[in-house]
N, C-alpha and C positions, 0 to 999 in steps of 0.2 A: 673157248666158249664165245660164241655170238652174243654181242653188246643187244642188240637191235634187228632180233631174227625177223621179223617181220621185213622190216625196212632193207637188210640185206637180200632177202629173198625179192622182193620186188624191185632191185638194184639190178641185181644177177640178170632179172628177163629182159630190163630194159636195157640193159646193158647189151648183151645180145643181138635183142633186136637193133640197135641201134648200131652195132658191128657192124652185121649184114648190112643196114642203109651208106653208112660209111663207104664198104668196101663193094657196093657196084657204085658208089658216087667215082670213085677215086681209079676202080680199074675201069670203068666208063673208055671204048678205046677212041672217042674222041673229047674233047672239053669240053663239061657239062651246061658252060652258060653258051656254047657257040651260036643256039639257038636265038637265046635274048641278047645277046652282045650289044647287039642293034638295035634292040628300043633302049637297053639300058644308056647308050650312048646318046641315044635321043635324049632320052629325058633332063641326062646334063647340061646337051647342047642348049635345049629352052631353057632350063634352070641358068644356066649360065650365059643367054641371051637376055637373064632379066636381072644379071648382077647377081642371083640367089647361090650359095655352096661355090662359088668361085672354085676355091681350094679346092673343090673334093675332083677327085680326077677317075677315071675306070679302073686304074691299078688300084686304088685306095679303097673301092668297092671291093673290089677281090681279094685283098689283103685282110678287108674288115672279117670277110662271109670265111677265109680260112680261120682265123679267130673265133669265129661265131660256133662253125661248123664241129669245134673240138672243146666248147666248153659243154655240154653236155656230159661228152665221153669222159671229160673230166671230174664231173660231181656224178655222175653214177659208178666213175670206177671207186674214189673217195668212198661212198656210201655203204659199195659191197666190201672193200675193205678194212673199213671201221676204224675208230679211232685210233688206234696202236700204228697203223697202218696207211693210215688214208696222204700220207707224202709221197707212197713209193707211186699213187696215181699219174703224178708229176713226170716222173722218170720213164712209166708207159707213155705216157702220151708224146715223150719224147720220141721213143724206141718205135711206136708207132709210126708215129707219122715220117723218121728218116727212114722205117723199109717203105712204105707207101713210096716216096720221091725216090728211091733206090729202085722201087719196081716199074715203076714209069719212066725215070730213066734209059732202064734195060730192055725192056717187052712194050711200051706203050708209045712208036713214035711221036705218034700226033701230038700227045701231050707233053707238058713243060715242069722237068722236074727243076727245084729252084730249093738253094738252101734259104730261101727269103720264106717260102711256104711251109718250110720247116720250123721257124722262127715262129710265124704266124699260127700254125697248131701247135705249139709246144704255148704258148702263152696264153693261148684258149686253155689249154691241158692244167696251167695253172690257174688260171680267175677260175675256173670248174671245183678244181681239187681243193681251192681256198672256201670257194660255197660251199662245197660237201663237206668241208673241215669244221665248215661255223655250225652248219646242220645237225651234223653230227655233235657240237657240244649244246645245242640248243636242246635236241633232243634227250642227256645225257644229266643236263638241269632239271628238265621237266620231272623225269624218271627221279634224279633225286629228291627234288620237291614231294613227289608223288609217294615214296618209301619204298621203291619200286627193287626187291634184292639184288637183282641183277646190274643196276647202275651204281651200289656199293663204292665209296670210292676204293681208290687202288690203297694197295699196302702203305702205309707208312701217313696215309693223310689221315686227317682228324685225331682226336683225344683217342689214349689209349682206354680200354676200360676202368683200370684200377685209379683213373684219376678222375672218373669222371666221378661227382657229388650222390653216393647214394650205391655205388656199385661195388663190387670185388667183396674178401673179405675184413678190413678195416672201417667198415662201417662199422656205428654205433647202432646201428637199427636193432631192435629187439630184445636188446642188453637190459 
């Protein structure tokens, strides 16, 4: 049974959609910033002609945007697979992102397969799958707040009946 059919249902399509954006970012058969490389690099060089972001280097931009680029894939895989579930998002985004650098590796020379970019989407894959984790129990409070049957805690949590004040048959009520 779906916790949060709504919510899962509009996981699912953006999840999807967000596959397909993915995988022509990734089998792209050249590298998708080849374009900007060169204002991006500008923009340091004055940034760092004025003392500003010293540190920050163009690998570091690149390393950020593979981070960035997998934390989505990370809270809508979480989302669609619901709270019981929303860790194994983790371990896709792993499985993911090492065929990607496998398939570029193999078919894609111009591009740079690197286990550092593996590193970098699988740790998108987690800050993602940690937001869809919180999400999912925010939303899972509310529904309890709300009396909502389906947010029910699990077996074993809360007062059984027979001890709750007023329930089972051991009451005095009526007597």
């Amino acid at each position: 049974m779906r916790e949060f059919p709504r919510t899962q249902r509009f996981a699912l399509v953006a999840l999807l959609g967000y596959i397909v954006a993915v995988l022509v970012i990734v089998t792209w058969p050249t590298p998708v910033d080849r374009d900007s490389r060169g204002t991006i690099q500008n923009v340091l060089r004055a940034l760092h002609d004025r003392d500003l972001f010293t540190f920050v280097k163009y690998g570091h931009i690149e390393y950020t945007a593979n981070i960035a680029m997998f934390i989505p894939l990370g809270i809508l895989l979480a989302l669609w697979l619901g709270r019981r579930w929303w860790w194994v998002a983790m371990a896709a985004c792993f499985a993911l992102s090492g065929t990607i650098e496998t398939f570029q590796g193999l078919f894609l020379p111009s591009r740079y397969a690197t286990f550092d970019d593996v590193i970098a989407n699988t740790t998108g894959g987690v800050i993602g799958s940690l937001i869809g984790a919180v999400i999912l129990q925010t939303l899972r409070i509310r529904a309890l707040e709300k009396g909502s049957p389906g947010a029910a805690p699990p077996r074993g949590d809360g007062p059984r009946p027979e001890v709750i004040e007023g329930a089972g048959p051991s009451t005095s009520r009526g007597r």
